[in-house]
DSSP file (Angstrom, degrees, kcal/mol; ACC not computed):
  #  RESIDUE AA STRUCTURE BP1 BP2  ACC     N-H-->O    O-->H-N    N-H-->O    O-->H-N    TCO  KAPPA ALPHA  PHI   PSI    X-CA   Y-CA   Z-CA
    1    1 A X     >        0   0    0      0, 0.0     4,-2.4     0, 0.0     5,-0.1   0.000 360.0 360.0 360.0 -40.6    0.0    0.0    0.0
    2    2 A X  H  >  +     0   0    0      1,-0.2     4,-1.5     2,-0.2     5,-0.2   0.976 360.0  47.2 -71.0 -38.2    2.8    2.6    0.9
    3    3 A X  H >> S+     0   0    0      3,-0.2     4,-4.9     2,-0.2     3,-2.0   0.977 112.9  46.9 -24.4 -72.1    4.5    1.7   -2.8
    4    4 A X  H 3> S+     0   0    0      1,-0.3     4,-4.7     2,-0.3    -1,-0.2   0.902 112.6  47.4 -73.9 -47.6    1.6    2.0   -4.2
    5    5 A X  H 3X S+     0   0    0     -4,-2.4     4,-0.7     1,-0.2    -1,-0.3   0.775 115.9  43.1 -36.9 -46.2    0.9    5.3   -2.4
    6    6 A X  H XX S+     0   0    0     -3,-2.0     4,-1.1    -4,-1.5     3,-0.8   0.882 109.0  62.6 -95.9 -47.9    4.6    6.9   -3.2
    7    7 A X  H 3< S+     0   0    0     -4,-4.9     3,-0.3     1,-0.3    -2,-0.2   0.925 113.5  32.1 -58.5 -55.4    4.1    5.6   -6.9
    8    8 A X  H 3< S+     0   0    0     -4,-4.7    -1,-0.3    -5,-0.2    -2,-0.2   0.811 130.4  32.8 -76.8 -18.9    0.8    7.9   -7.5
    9    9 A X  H << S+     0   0    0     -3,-0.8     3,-0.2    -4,-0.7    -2,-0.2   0.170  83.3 104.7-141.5  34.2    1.8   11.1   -5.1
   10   10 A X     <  +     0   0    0     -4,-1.1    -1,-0.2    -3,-0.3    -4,-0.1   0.003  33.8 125.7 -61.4  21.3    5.8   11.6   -5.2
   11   11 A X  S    S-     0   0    0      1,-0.2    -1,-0.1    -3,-0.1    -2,-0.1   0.968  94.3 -44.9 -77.4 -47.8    6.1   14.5   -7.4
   12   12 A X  S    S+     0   0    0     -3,-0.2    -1,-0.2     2,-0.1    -2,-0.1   0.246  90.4 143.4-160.8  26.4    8.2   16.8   -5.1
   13   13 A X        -     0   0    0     -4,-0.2     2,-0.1     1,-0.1    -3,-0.0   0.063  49.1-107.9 -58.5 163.6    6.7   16.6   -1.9
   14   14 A X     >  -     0   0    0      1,-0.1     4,-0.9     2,-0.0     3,-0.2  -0.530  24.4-114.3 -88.9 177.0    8.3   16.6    1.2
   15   15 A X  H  > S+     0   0    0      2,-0.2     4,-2.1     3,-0.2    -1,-0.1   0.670 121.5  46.1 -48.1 -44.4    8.8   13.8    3.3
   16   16 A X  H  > S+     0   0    0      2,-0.2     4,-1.5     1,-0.1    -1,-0.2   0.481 114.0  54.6 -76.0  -6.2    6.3   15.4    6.3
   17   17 A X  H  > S+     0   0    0     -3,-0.2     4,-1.1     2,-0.1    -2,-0.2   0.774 112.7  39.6-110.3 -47.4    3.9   16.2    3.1
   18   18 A X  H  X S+     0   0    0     -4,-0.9     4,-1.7     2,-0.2     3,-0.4   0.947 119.5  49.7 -91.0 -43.6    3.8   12.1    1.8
   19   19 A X  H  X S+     0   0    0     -4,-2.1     4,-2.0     1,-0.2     5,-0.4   0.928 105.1  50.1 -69.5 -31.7    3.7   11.0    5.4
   20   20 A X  H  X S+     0   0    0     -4,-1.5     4,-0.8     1,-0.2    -1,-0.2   0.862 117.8  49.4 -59.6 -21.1    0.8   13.3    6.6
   21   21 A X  H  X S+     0   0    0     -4,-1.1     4,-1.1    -3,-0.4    -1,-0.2   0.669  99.0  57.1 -96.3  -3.2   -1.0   11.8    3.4
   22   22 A X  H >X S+     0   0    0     -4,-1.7     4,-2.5    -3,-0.3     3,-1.1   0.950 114.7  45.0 -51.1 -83.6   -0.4    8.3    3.7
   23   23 A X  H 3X S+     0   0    0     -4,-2.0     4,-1.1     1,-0.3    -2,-0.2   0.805 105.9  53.3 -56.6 -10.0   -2.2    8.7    7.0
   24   24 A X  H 3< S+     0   0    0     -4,-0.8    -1,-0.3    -5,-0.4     4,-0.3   0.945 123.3  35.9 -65.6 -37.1   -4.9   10.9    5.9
   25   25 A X  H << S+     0   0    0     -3,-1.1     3,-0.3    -4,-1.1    -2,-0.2   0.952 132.3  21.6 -74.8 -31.1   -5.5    8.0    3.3
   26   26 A X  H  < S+     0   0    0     -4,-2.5    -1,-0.2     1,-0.2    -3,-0.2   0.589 106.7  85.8-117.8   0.4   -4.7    4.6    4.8
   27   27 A X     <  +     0   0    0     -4,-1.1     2,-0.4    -5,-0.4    -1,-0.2   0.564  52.0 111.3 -59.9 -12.2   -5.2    5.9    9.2
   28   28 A X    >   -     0   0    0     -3,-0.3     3,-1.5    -4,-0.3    -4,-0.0  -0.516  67.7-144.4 -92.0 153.2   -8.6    5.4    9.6
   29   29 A X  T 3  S+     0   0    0     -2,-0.4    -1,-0.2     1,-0.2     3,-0.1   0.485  89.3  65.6 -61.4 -21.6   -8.8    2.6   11.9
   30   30 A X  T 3  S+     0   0    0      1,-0.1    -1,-0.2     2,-0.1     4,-0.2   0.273  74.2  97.6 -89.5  -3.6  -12.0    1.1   10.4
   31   31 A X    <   +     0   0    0     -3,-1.5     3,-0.2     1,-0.2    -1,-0.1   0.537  65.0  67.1 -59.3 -10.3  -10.3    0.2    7.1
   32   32 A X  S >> S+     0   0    0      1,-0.2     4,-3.1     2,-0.1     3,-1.5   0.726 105.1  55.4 -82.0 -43.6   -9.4   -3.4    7.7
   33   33 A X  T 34 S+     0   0    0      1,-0.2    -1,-0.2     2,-0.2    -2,-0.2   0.704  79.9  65.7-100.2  24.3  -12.7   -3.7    7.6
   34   34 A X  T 34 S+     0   0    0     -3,-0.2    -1,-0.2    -4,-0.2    -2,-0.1   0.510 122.3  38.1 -95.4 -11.8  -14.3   -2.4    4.6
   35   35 A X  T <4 S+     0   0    0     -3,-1.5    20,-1.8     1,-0.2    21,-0.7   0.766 118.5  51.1-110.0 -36.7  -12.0   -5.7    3.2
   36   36 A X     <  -     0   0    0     -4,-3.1    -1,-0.2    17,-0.2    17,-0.1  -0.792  69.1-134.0 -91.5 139.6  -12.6   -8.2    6.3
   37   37 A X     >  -     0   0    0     -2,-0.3     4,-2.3     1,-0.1    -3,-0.1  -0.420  27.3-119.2 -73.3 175.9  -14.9   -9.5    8.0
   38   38 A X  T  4 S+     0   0    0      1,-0.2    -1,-0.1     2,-0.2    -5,-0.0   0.704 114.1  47.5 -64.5 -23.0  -14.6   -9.6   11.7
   39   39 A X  T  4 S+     0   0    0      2,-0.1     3,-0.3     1,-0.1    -1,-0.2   0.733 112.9  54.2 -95.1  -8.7  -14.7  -13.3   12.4
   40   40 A X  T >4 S+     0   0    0      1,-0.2     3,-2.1     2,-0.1     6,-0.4   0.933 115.9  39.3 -83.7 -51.7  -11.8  -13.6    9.3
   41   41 A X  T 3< S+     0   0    0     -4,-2.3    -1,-0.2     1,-0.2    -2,-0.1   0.604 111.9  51.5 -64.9  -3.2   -9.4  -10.9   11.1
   42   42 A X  T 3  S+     0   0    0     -3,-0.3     2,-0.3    -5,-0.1    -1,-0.2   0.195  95.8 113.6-115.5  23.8   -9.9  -12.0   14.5
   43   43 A X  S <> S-     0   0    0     -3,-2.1     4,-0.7     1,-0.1     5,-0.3  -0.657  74.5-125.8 -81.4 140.4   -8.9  -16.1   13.0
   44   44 A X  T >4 S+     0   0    0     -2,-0.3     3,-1.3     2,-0.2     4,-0.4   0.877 114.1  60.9 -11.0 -65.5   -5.9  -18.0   14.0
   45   45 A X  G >> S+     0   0    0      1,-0.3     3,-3.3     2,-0.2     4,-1.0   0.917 107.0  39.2 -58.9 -95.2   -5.4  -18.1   10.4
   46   46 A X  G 34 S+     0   0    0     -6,-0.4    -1,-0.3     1,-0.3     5,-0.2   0.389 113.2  54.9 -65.2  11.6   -5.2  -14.3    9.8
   47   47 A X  G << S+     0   0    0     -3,-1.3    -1,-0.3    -4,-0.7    -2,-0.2   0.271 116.6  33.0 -89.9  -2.0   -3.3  -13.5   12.7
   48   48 A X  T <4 S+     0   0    0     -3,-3.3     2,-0.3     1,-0.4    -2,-0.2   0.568 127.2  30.2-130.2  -4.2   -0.4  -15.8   12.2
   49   49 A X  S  < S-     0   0    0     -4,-1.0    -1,-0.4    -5,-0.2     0, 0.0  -0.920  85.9 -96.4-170.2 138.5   -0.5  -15.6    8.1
   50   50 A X        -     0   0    0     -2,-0.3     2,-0.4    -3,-0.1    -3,-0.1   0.149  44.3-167.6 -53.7 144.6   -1.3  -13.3    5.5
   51   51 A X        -     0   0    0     -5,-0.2     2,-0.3    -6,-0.0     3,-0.1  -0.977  31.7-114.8-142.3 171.3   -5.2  -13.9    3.9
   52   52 A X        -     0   0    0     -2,-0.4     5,-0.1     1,-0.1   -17,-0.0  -0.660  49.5-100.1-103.2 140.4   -6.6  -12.6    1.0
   53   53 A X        -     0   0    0     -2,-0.3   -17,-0.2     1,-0.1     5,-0.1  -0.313  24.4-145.8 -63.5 170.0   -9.8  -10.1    2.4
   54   54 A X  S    S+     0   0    0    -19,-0.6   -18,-0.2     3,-0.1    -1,-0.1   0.042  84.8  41.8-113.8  -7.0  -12.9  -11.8    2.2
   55   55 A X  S    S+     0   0    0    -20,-1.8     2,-0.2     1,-0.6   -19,-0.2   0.566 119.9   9.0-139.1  -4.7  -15.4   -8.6    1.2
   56   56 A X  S    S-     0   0    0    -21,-0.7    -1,-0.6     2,-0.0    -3,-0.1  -0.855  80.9 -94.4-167.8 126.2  -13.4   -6.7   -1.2
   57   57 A X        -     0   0    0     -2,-0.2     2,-0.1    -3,-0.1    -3,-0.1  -0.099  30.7-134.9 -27.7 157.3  -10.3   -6.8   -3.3
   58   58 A X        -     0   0    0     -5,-0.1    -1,-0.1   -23,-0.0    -5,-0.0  -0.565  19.4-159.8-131.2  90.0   -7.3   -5.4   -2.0
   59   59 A X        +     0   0    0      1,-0.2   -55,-0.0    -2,-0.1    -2,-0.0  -0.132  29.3 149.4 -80.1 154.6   -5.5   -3.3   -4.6
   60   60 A X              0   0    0    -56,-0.0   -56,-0.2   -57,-0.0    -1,-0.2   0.114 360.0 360.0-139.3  23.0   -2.1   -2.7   -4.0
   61   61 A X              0   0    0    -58,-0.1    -2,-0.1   -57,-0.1    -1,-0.0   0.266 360.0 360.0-121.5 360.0   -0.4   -2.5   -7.4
């Protein structure tokens, strides 16, 4: 996501300028789930090994 992030909004920004906008984009805290469900992020499974979200792609490219 942070790639993907620096790919689209490097152009001459500062360092404090790309980080405050990562977080505005990728901070809010309820974003894990707008791709997981609850009972798939709180599994054995996705705590111990990447999974693919369950409710949405997740592009990163």
């Amino acid at each position: 996501m942070v790639r993907h992030y620096l790919s689209v909004n490097q152009k001459q920004a500062s360092l404090l300028q790309l980080s405050n906008g990562l977080i505005d984009s990728y901070g809010n805290k309820h974003l894990p789930l707008q791709y997981y469900s609850w009972d798939l992020l709180m599994s054995w499974e996705a705590r111990n090994h990447w999974v693919e979200p369950d409710l949405r792609h997740l592009d990163v490219s």
